[in-house]
C-alpha positions as semicolon CSV with decimal commas, in nm:
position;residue;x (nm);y (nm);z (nm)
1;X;-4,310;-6,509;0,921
2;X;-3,935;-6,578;0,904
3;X;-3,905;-6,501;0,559
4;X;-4,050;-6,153;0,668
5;X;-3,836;-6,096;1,001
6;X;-3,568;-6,203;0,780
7;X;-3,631;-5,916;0,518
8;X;-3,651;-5,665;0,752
9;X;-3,345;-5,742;0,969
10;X;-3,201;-5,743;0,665
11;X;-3,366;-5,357;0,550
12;X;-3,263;-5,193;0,874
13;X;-2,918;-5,317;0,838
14;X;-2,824;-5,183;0,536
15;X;-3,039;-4,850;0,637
16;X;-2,851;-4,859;0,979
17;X;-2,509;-4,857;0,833
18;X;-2,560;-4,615;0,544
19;X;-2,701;-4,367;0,819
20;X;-2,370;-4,407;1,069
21;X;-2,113;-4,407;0,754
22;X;-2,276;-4,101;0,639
23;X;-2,302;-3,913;0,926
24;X;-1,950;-3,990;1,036
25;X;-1,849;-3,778;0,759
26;X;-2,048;-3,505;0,764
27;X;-1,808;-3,211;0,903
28;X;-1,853;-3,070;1,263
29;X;-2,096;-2,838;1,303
30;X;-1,940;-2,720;1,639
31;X;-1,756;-2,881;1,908
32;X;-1,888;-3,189;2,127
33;X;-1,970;-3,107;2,496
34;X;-1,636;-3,181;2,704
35;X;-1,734;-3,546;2,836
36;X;-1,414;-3,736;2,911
37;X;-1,440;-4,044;2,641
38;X;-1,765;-3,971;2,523
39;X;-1,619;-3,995;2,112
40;X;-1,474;-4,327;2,197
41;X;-1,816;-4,451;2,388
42;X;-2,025;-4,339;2,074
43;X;-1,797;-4,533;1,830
44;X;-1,808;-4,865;2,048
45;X;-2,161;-4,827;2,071
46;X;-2,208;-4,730;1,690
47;X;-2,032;-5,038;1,588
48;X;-2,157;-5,286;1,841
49;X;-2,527;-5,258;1,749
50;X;-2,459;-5,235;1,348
51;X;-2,265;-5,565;1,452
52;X;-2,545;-5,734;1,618
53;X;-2,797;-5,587;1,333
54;X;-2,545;-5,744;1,026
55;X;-2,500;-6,044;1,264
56;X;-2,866;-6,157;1,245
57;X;-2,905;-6,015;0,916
58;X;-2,627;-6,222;0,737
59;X;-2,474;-6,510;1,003
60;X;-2,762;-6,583;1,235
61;X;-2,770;-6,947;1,034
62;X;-2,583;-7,163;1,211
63;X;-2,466;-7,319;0,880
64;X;-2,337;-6,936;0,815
65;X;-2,112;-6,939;1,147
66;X;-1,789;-7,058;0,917
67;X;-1,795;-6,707;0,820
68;X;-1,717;-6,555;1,171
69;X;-1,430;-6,424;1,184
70;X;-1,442;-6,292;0,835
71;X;-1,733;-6,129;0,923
72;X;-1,553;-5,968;1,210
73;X;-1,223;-5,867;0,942
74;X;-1,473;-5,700;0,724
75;X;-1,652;-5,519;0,938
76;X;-1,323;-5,381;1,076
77;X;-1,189;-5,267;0,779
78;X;-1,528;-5,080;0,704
79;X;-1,424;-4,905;1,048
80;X;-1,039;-4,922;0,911
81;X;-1,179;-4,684;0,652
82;X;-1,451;-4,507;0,757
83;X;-1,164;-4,339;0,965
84;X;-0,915;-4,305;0,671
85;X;-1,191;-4,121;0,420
86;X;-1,286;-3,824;0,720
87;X;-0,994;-3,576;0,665
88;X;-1,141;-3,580;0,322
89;X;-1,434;-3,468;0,465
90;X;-1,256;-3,261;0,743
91;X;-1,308;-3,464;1,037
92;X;-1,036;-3,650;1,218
93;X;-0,868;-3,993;1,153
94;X;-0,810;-4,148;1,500
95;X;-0,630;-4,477;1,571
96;X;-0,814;-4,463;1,921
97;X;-1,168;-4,422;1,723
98;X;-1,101;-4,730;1,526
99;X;-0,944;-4,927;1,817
100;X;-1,316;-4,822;1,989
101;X;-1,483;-4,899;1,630
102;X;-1,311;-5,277;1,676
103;X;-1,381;-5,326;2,053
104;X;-1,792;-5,254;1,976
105;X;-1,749;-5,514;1,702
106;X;-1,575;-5,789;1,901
107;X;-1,874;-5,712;2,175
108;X;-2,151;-5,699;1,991
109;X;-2,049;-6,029;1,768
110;X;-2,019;-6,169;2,130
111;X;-2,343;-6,075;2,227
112;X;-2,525;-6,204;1,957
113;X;-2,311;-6,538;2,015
114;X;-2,464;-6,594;2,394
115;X;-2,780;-6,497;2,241
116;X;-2,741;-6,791;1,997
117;X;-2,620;-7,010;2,279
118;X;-2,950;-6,920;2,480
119;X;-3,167;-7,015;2,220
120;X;-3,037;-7,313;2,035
121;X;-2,642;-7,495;2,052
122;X;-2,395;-7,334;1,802
């Protein structure tokens, strides 16, 4: 049954991630409705849960935990450039996006971490 939930955290991961890097380059279709920090609250949220997703699909091990913070690096610098490839795609490359992109990473990581801590010591 592990070996299964294991599989599939593992599936909707890599589904999860090709679905938000592809559609964060997909050019507008028209503008977004005029909700003060509504961009920045999508990208934290984007990132946070494909955090928590790769975070039990790869690290959930507490053998794995070494790899913290470079899981936290890489997943930054797949934020780093998902912002740097969109003018190729005519979107927008935002410091303030990736700063979000970051934030939702450091959270989510976090989250999964007390979750940890609930269930069984670090």
């Amino acid at each position: 049954m592990i070996m299964r939930w294991n599989i599939t955290i593992k599936i909707l991961a890599g589904i999860y991630w090709a679905i938000l890097l592809t559609l964060t380059h997909i050019p507008r279709l028209g503008p977004l409705p005029d909700i003060p920090g509504k961009d920045k609250t999508i990208h934290f949220l984007a990132y946070c849960f494909g955090a928590i997703l790769l975070f039990f699909a790869l690290l959930y091990k507490s053998s794995e935990r070494k790899y913290l913070i470079g899981f936290i690096i890489a997943l930054m610098i797949v934020g780093m450039l998902d912002e740097w490839t969109q003018p190729f795609f005519n979107r927008t490359c935002s410091l303030g996006d990736w700063i979000a992109d970051a934030s939702g990473i450091i959270i989510g990581t976090l989250i999964v971490i007390i979750f940890a801590r609930r269930k069984r010591p670090i």
